[in-house]
DSSP file (Angstrom, degrees, kcal/mol; ACC not computed):
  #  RESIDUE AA STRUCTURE BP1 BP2  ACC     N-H-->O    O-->H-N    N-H-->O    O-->H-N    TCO  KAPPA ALPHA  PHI   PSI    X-CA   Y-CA   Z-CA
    1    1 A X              0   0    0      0, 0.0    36,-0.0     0, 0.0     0, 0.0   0.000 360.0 360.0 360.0 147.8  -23.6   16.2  -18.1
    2    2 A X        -     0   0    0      1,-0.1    37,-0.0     0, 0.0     0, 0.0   0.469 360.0-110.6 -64.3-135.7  -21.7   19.5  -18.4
    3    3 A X  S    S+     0   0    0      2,-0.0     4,-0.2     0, 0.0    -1,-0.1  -0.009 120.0  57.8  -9.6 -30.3  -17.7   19.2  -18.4
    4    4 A X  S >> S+     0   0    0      2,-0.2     3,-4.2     3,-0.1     4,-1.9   0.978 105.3  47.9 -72.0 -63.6  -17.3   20.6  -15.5
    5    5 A X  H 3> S+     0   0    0      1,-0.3     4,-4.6     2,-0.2     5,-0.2   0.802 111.1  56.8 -21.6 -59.2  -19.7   17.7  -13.8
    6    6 A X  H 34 S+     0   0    0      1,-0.2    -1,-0.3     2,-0.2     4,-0.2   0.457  98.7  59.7 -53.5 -20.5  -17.5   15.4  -15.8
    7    7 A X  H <> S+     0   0    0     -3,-4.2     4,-3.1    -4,-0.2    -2,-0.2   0.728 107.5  49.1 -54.7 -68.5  -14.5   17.0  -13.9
    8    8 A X  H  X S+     0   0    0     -4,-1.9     4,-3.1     2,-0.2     5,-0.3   0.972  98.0  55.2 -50.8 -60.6  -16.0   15.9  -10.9
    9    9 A X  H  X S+     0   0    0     -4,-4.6     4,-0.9     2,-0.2    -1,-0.2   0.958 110.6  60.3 -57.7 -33.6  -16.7   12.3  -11.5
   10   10 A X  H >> S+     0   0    0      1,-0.2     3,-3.2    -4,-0.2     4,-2.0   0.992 107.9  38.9 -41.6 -73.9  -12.7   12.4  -12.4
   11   11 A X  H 3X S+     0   0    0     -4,-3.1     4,-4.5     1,-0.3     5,-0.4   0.859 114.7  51.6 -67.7 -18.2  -11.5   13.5   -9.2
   12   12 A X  H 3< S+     0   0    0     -4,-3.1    -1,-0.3     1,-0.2     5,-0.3   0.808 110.0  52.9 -88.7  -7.1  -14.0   11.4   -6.9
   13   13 A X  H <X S+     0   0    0     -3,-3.2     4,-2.0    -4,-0.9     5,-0.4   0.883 113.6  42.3 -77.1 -17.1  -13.0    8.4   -8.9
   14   14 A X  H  < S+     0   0    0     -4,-2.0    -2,-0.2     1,-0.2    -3,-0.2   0.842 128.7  28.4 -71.2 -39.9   -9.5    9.4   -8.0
   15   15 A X  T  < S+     0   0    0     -4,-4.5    36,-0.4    -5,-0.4    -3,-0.2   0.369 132.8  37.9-104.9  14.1  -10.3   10.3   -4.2
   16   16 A X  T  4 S-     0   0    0     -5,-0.4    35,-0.4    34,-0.2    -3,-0.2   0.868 100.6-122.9-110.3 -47.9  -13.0    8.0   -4.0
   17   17 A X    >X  -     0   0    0     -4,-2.0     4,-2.1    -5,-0.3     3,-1.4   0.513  15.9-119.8  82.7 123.6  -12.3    4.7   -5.9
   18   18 A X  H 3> S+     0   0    0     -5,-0.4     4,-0.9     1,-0.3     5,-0.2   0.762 117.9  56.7 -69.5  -6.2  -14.8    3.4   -8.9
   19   19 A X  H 3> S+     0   0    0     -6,-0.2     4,-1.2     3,-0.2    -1,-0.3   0.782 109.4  49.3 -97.4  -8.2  -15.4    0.1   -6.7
   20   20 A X  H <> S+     0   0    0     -3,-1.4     4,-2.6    37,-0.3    -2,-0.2   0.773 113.5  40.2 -67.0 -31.9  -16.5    2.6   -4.0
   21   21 A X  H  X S+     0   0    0     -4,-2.1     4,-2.0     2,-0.2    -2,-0.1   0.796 109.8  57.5 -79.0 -24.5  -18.9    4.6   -6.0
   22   22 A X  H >X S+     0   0    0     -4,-0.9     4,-3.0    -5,-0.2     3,-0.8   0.976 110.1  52.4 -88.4 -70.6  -20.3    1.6   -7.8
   23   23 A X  H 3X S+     0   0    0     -4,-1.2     4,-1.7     1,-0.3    -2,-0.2   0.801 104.9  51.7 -11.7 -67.9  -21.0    0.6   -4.1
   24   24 A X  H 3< S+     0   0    0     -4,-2.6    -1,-0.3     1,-0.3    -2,-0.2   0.856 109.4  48.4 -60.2 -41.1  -22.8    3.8   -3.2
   25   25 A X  H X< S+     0   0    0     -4,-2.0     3,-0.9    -3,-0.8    -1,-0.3   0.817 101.8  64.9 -97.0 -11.1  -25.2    3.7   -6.0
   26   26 A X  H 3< S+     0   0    0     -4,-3.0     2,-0.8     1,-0.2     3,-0.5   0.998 105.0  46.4 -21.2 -65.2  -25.9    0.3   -5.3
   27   27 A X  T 3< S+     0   0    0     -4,-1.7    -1,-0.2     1,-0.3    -2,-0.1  -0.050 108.4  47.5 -81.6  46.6  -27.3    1.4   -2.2
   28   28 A X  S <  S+     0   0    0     -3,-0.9     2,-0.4    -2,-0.8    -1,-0.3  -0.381  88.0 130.5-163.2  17.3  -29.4    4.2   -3.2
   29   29 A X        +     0   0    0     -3,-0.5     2,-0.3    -5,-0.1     3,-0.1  -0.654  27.3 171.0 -69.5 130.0  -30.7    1.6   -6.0
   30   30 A X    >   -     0   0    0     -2,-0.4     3,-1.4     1,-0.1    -1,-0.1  -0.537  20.6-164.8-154.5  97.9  -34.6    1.5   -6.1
   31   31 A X  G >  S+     0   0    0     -2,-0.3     3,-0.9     1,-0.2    -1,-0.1   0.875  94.6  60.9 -38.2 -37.1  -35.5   -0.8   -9.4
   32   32 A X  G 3  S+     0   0    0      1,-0.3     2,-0.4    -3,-0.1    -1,-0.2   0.884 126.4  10.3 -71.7 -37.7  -39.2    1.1   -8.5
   33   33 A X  G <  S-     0   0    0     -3,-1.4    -1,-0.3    -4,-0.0    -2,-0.1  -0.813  95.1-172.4-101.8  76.7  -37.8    4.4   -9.0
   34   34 A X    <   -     0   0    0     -3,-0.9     2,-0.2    -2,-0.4    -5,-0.1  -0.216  34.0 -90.2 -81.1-169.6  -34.3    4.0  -10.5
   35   35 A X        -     0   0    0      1,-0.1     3,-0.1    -7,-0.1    -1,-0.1  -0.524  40.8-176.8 -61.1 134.3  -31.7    6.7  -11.2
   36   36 A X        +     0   0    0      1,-0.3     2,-0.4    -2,-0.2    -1,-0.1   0.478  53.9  38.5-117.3   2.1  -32.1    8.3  -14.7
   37   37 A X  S  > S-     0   0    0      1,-0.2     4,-1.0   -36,-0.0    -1,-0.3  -0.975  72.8-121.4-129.8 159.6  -29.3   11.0  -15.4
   38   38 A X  H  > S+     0   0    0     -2,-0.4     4,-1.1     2,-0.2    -1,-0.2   0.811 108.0  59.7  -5.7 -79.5  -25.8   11.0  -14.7
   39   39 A X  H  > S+     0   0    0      2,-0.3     4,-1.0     1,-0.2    -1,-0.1   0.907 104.6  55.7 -74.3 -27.7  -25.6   14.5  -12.4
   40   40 A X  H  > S+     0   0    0      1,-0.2     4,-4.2     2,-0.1     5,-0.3   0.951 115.1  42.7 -59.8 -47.7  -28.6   12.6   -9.4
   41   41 A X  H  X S+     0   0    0     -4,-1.0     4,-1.7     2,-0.2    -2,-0.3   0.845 109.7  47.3 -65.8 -24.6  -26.0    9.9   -9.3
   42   42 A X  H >X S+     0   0    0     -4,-1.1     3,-0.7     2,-0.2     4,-0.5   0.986 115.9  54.5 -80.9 -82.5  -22.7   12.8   -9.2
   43   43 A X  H >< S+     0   0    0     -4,-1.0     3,-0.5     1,-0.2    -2,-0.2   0.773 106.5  49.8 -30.7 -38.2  -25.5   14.4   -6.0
   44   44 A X  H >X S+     0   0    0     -4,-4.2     3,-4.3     1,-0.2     4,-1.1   0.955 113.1  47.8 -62.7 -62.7  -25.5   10.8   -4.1
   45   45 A X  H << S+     0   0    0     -4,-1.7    -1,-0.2    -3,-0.7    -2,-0.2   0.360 102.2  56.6 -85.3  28.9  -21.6   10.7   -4.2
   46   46 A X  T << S+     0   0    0     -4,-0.5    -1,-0.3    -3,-0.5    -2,-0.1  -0.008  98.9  78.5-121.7  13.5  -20.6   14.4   -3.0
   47   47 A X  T <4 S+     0   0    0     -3,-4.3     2,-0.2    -5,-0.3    -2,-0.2   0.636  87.2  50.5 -90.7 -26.0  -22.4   13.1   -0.5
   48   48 A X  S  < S-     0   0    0     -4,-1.1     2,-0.1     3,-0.0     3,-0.1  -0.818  74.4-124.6-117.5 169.9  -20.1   11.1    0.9
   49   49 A X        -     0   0    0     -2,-0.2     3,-0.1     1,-0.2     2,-0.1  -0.410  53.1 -75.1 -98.3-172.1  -16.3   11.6    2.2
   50   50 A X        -     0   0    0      1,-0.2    -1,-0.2    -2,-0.1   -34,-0.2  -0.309  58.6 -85.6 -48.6 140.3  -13.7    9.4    0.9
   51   51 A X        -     0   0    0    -35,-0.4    -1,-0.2   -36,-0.4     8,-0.1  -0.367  56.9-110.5 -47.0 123.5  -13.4    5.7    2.2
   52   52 A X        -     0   0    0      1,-0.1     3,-0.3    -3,-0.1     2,-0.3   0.137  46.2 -83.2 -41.8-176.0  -11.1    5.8    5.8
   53   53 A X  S    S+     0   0    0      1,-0.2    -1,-0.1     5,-0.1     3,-0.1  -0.694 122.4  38.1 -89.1 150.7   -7.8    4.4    5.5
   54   54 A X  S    S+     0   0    0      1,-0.3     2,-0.3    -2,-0.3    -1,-0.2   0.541  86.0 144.4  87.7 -26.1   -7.7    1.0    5.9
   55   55 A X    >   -     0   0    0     -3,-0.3     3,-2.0     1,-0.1    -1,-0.3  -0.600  55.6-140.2 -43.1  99.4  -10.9    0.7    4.0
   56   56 A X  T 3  S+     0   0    0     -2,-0.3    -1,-0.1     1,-0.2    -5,-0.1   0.887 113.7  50.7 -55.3 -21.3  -11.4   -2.3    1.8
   57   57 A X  T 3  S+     0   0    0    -37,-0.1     2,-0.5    -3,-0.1    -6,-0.3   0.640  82.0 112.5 -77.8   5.0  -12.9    0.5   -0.3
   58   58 A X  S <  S-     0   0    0     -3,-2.0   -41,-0.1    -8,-0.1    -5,-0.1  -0.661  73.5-110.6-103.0 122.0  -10.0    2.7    0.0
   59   59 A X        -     0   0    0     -2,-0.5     2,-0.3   -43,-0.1    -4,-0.1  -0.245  28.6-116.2 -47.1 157.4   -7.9    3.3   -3.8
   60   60 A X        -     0   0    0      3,-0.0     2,-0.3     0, 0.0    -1,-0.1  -0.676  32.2-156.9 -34.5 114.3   -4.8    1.9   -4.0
   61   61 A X        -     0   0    0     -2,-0.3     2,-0.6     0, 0.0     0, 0.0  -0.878  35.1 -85.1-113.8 165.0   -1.9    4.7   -4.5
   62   62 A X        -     0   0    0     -2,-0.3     2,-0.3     1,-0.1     0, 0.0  -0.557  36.4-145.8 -47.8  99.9    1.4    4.0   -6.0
   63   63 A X    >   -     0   0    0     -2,-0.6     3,-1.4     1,-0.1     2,-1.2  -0.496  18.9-125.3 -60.2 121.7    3.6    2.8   -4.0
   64   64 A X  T 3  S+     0   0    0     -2,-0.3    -1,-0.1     1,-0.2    -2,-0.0  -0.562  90.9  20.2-128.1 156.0    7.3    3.8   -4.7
   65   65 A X  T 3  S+     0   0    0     -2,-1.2    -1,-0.2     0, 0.0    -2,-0.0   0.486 102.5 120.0 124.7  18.1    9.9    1.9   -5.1
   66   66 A X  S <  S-     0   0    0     -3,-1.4    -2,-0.1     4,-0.0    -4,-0.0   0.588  81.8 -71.2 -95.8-133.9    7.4   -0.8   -5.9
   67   67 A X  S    S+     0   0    0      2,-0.1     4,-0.2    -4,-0.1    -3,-0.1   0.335 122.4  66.5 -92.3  -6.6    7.0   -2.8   -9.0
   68   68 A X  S    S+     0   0    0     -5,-0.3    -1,-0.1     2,-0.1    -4,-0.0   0.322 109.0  40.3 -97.8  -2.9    5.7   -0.3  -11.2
   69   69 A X  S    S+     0   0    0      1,-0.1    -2,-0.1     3,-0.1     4,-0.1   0.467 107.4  63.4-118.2  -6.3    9.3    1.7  -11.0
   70   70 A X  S    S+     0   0    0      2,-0.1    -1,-0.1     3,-0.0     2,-0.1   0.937  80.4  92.5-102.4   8.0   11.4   -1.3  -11.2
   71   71 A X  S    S-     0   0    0     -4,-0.2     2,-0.7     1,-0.0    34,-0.1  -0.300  92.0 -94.2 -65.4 158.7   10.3   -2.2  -14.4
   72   72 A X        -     0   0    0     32,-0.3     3,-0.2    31,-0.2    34,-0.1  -0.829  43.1-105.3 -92.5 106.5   12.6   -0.8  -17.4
   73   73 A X        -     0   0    0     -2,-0.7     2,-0.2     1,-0.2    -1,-0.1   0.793  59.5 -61.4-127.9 158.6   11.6    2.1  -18.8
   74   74 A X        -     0   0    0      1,-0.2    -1,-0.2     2,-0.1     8,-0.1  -0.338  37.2-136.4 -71.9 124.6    9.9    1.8  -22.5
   75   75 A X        -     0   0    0     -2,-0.2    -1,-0.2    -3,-0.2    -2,-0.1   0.624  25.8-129.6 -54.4 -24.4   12.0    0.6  -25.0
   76   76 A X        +     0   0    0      1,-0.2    -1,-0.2     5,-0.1    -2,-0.1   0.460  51.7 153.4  97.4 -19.6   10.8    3.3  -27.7
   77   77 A X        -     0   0    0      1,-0.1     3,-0.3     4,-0.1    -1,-0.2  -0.586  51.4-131.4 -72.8 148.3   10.0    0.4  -30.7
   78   78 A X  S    S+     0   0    0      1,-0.2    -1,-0.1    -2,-0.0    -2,-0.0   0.641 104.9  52.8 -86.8 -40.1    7.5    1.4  -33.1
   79   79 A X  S    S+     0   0    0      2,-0.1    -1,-0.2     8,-0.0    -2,-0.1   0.831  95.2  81.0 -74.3 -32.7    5.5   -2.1  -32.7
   80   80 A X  S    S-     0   0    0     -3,-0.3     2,-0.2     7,-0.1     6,-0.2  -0.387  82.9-126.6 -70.8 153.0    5.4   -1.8  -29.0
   81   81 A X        -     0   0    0      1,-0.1    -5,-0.1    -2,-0.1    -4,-0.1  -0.695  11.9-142.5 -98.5 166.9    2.5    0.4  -27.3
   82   82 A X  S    S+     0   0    0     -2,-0.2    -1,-0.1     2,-0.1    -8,-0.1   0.805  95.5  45.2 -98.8 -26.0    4.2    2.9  -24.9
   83   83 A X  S    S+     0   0    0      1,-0.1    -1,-0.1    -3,-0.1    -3,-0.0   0.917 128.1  16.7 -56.6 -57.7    1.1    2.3  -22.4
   84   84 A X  S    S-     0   0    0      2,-0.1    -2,-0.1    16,-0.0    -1,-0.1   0.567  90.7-145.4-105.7 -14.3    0.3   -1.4  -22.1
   85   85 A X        +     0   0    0      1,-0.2     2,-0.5    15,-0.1    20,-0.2   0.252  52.7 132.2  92.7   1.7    3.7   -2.2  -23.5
   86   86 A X        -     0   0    0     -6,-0.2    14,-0.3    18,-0.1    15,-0.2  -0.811  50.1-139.8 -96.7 118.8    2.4   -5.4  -25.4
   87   87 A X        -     0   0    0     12,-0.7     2,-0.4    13,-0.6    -7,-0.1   0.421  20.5-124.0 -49.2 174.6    3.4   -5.9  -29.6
   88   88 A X        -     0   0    0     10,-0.2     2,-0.4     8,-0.0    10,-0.3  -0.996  25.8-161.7-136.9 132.6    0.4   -7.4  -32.2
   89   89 A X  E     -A   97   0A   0      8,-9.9     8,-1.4    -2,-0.4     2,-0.6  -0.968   7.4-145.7-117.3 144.2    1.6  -10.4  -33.9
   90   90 A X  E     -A   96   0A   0     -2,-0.4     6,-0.2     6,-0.2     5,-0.1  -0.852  12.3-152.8 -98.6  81.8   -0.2  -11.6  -37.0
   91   91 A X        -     0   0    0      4,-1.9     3,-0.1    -2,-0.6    -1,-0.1   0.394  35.2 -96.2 -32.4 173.6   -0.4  -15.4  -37.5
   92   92 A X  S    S+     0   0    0      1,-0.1    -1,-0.1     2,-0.1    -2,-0.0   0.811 119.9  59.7 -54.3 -51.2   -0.6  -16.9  -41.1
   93   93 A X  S    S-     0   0    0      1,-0.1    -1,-0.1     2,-0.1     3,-0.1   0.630 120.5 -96.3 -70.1  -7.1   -4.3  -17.2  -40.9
   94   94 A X  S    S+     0   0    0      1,-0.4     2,-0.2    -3,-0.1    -1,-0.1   0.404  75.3 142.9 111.0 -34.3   -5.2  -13.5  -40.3
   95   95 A X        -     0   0    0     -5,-0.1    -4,-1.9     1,-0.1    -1,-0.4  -0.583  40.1-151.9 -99.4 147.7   -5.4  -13.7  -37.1
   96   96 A X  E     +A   90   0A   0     -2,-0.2     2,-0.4    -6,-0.2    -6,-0.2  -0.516  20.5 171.0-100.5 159.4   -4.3  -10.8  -34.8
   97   97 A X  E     -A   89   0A   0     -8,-1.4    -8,-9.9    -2,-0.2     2,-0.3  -0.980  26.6-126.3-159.6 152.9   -2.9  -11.6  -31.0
   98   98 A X        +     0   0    0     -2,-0.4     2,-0.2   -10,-0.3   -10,-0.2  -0.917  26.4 179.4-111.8 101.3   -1.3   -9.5  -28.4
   99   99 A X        -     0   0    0     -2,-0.3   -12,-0.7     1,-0.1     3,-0.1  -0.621  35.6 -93.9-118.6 159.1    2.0  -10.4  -26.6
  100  100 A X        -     0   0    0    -14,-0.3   -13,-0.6    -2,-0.2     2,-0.5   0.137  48.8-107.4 -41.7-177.0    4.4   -8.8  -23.8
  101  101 A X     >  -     0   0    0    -15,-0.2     4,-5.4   -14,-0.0    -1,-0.1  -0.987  24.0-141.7-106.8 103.4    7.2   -6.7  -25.3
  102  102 A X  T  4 S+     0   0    0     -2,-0.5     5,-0.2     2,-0.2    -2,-0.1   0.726  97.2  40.9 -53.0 -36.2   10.1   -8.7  -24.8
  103  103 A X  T >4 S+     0   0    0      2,-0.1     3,-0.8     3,-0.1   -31,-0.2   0.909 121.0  45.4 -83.9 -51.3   12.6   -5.7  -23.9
  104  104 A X  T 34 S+     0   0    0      1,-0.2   -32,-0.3   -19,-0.1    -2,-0.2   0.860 126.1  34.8 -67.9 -30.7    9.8   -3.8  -21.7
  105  105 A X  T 3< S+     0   0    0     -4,-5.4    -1,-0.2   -20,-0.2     3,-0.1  -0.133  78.8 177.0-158.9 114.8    9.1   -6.9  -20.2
  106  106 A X    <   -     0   0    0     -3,-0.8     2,-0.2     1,-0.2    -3,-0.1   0.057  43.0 -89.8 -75.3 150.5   12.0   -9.2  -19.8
  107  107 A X        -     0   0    0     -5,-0.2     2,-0.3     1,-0.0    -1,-0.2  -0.505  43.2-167.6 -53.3 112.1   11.6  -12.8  -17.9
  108  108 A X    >   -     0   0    0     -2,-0.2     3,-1.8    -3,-0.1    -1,-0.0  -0.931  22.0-134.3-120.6 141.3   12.1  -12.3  -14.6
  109  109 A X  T 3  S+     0   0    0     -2,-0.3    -1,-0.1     1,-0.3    -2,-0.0   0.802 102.6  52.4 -69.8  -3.3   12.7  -15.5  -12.2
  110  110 A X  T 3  S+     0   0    0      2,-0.0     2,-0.6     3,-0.0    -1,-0.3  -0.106  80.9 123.1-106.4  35.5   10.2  -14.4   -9.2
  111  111 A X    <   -     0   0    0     -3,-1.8    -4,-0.0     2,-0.0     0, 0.0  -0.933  65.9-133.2 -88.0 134.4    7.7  -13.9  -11.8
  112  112 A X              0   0    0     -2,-0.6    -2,-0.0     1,-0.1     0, 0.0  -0.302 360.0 360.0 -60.7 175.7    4.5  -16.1  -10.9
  113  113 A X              0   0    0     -3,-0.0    -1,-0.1     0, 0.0    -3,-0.0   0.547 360.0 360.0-118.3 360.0    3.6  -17.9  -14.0
């Protein structure tokens, strides 16, 4: 697929949703003739509009003032990632594991556990 194409398949996962699109070529599945590039599946899904509002199939925006802004803004340590916010701890043994960031994300008492 071109870049541009690739452009596309961005914004309709953004105005579309990927569990909607994964939907749509479900239905346009046919194991006897399946899909074989990329751009027929891009033609099925300019084919449709966005999922209504109300829509289990309808994305999720950010709400604000929600839970993504009332977390505390990234602490800035060199161990922490600034994305998923979670440190890499290294056991004795070699082995590597991945744990919250303790400043980015503090114990809160309404947390489920």
């Amino acid at each position: 697929m071109s870049n541009l194409q690739w452009i596309t398949v961005q914004q309709l996962m953004k105005s579309h949703g990927v569990p909607y699109l994964v939907h749509l070529a479900n239905l346009r599945w046919n194991p006897r003739n399946p899909i074989k590039f990329g751009t027929l599946l891009l033609d099925v899904w300019r084919e449709y509009d966005s999922p209504p509002v109300g829509s289990p199939w309808r994305p999720r925006q950010p709400e604000h003032g929600g839970h993504q802004s009332a977390r505390p803004p990234y602490c800035g340590d060199p161990d922490c990632d600034e994305v998923t916010r979670l440190r890499e701890h290294e056991d004795d043994n070699g082995l590597r594991s991945l744990y919250p960031c303790p400043t980015c994300h503090p114990s809160r008492k309404d947390t489920a556990a």
